[in-house]
N, C-alpha and C positions, 0 to 999 in steps of 0.2 A: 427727558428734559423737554421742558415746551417748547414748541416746533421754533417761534417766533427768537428765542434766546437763543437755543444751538446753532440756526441759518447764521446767528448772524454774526459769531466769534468764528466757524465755518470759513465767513466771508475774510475774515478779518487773522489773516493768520500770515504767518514767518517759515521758511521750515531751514532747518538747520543743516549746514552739509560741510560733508571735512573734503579737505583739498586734494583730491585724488585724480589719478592720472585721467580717468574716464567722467569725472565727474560735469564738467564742461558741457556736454554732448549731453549728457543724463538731462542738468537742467534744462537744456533747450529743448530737448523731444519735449521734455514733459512738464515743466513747470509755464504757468500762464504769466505773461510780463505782469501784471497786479498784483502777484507773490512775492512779497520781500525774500531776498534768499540771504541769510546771514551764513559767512562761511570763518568754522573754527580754525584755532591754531594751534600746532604741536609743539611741545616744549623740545623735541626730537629734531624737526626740521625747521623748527624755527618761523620767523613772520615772514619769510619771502615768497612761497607756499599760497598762504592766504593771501598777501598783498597781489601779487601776477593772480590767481585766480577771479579778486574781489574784480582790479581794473577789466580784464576783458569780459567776464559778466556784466558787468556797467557801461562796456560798450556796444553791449549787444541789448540794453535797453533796460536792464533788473534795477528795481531800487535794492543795491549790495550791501549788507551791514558786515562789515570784517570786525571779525574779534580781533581787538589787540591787547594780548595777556599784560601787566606791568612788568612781568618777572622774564619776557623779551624782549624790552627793551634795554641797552646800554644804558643810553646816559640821557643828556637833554637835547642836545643834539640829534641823535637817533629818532628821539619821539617827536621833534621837526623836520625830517626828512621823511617819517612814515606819513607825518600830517599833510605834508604836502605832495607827495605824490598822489595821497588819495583823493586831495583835493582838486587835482590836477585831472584825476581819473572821474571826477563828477561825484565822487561818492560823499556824502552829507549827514550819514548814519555812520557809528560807529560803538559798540558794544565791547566795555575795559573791564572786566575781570582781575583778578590778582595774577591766576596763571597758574601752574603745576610746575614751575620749572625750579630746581631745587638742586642746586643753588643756583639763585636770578640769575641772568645776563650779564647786570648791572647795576645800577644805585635803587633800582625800586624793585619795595618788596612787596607791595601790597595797591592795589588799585587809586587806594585815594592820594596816593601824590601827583602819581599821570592824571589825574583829573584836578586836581588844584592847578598842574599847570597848564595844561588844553585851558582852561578859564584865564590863567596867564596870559596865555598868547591869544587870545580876543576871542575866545571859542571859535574854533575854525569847523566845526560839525554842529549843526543844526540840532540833532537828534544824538541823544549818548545815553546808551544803557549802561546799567549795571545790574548785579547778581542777587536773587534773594533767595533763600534756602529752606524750606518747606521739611523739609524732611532734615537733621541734624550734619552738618559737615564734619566728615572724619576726622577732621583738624582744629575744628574752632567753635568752643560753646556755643549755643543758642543766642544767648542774651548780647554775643559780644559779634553776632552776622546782625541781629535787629541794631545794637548801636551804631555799626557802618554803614546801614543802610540811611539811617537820622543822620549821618555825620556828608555821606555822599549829596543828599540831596538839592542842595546850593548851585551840585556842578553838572548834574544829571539829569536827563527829563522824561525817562523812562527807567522799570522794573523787569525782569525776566524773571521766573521762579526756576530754580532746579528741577529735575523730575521729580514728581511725589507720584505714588503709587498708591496711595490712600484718601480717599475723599473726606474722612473725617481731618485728618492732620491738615489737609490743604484749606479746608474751610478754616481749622483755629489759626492757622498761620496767619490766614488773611485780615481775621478778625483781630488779633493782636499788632499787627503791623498798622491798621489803622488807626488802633487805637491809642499808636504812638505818635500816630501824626505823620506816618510814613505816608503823604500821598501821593506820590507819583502813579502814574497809570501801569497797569502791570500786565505783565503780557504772561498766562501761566503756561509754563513747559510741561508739554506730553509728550510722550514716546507715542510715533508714526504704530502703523499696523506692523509691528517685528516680530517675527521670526526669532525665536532663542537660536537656532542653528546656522539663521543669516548674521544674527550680531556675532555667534561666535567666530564666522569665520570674519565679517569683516575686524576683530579684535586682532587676529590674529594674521590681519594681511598690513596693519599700520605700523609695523617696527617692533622689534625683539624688547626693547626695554617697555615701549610705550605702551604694549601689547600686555606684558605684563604689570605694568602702571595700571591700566584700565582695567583688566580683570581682578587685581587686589581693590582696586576701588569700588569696585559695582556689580561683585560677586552678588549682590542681592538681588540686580536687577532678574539674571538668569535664575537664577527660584522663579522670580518673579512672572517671567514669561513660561518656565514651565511648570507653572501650577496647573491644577485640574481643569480645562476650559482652554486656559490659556489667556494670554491679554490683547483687552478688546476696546481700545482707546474710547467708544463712541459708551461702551458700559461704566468706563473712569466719568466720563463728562456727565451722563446720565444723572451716577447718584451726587456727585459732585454739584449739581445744579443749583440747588438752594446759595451757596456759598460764591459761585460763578455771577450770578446775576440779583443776587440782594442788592438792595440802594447804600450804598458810600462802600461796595468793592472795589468798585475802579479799576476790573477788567478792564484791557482795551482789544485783546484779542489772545490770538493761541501761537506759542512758536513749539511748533513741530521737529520732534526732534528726528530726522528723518534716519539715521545710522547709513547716509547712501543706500538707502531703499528708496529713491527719490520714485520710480514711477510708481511703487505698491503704494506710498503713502496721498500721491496724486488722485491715481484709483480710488482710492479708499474715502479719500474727500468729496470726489465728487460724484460719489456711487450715495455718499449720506446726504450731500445736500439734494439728489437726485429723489428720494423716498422723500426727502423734505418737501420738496418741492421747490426746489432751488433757492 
């Protein structure tokens, strides 16, 4: 990739970290406060997890993005007392998803009604993501994740991609999505420097059900990392490049999915922007 294009999504990145016991400490040693750190939720333990994680990362300076799945919340009540706690807690980003949790919480089953009502109640978050899906969802045609994304975009003012592991399928994604007039700015998801045998164990330290949730769903990933070579996040970006930085992509940066490999994936960034020359 040219030096001038990679620096600068490099600069401009997210990394993703699940609510764990030790994870707290992990961001501080390592993560620079100019790193947005969005922290996931489990359909297992629920949003309280991420909520106590999101606030005192936020008080210790991070701009915090908490995922809040639809299919965790109760009711509408619920989704005004998550709003405002986090509003309370400073946080102003927030990234709504549908969720994994099966069967919901509560009355919502899918992303866009929490966000028709966060637009109800006067948009209380600045910044709101939602999902876009590059590589096929195990559960939901193609054609009908592009019409959510056109149906979301009234109440959202950013994009996250899934992981894709293919630079060809990430460039036509990209290209189709705008050529539906999806333009929100998109932030594409890559898997950190991992380890197949660091994700395996982290899989299997998150909870008996969700453990195996997660490995029925992204058995590909692990191919994926142990293929011949292995995977080399900065080799994804590389051929990936033409599709990254073409005129009307609408990159705005990278969220890094880090698997709490938070310092490997820190290392790993700033050992590239390092050769770049920062």
């Amino acid at each position: 990739m040219g030096t001038a294009g990679l620096r600068a999504l490099l600069h401009s990145v997210r990394y993703e970290v699940l609510p764990a016991k030790a994870t707290e400490d992990k961001v501080l040693a390592h993560v620079p406060r100019d790193v947005a750190v969005t922290v996931t939720a489990s359909p297992v333990k629920g949003l309280e997890p991420t909520l106590d994680l999101a606030g005192r990362l936020a008080g210790h300076g991070y701009r915090v993005v908490p995922h809040v799945p639809a299919r965790l919340l109760r009711d509408d009540l619920h989704l005004k007392e998550v709003a405002g706690r986090l509003r309370e807690a400073g946080v102003d980003d927030v990234f709504v998803p549908a969720g994994d949790a099966d069967p919901p919480a509560g009355v919502y089953d899918g992303a866009l009604p929490v966000l028709r009502r966060l637009s109800e109640l006067g948009r209380p978050f600045a910044h709101v993501g939602v999902t876009g899906y590059p590589e096929s969802h195990p559960l939901i045609d193609d054609d009908v994740t592009v019409q959510a994304m056109w149906d979301k975009r009234e109440h959202a003012t950013y994009l996250v991609s899934n992981l894709c592991f293919d630079p060809r399928v990430l460039g036509e994604w990209i290209v189709r999505i705008r050529r539906r007039d999806v333009t929100l700015p998109l932030y594409v998801g890559v898997a950190g420097p991992v380890q197949r045998a660091k994700l395996l164990a982290m899989a299997t330290k998150i909870g008996v059900g969700e453990s195996t949730r997660f490995l029925a769903k992204h058995a590909s990933w692990f191919v994926r990392f142990a293929a011949p070579g292995g995977y080399a996040p900065e080799r994804l970006l590389t051929r990936a490049e033409e599709a990254l930085i073409a005129p009307g992509a609408g990159v705005a940066g990278l969220h890094l999915f880090t698997f709490n490999q938070i310092a490997e994936t820190e290392r790993w960034r700033r050992a590239l922007l390092d050769r770049l020359g920062g």
